[in-house]
N, C-alpha and C positions, 0 to 999 in steps of 0.2 A: 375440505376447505375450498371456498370457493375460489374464483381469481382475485374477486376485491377485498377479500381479506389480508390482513399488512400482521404479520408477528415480527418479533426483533429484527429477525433475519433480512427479512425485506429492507427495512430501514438501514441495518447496516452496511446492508450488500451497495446501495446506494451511495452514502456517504463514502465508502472506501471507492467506489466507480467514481465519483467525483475528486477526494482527495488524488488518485493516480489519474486523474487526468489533468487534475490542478499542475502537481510535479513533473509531467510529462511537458503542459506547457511552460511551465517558468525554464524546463531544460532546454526546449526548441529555442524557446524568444532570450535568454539569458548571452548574450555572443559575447559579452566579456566577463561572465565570471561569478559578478558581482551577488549574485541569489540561492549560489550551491545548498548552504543548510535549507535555505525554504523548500527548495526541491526535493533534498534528502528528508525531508519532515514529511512531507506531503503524501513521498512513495511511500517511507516506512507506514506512516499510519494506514494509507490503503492497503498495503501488502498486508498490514496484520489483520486489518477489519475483516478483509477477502479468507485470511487463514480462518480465524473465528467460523467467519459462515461455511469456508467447507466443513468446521469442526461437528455445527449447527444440523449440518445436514448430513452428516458421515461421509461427508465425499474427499475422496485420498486423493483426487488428480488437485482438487483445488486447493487442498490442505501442503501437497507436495510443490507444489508450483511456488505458493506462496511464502510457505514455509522457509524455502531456497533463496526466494527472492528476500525476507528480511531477511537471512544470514549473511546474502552479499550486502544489503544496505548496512547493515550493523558494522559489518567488518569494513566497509569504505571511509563508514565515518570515522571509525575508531583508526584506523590510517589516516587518515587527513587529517582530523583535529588534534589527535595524538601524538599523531609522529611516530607512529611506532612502525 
């Protein structure tokens, strides 16, 4: 495969690098509050896109990084919105 060939991977590796930087800045610029679920949407969907592609590619560091990282977003929300 050349370099300029694009399969799934490519495309999603991208959209999830943009979605975690979308949530990354609504968390930086957000100083009162007011944006938490867009950020928590933003990370989760990257963090899973990112899982997917290490899934894609068999790679365990990417898949465990990621994997970890939606478990915390998961469990934040479900604290925060829940109350529990």
């Amino acid at each position: 495969m050349s370099r300029y060939d694009k399969d799934a991977s490519w495309y999603i590796k991208w959209f999830a690098s943009i979605a975690l930087l979308l949530g990354l800045s609504i968390r930086v610029l957000d100083v009162e509050g007011n944006y938490d679920s867009f950020d928590y949407i933003f990370t989760l969907t990257g963090a899973i896109g990112l899982f997917i592609v290490g899934r894609l590619w068999n790679d365990r560091s990417i898949m465990i990084c990621n994997g970890a990282y939606t478990v915390v977003l998961i469990t934040t929300l479900i604290i925060t919105y829940m109350g529990i």
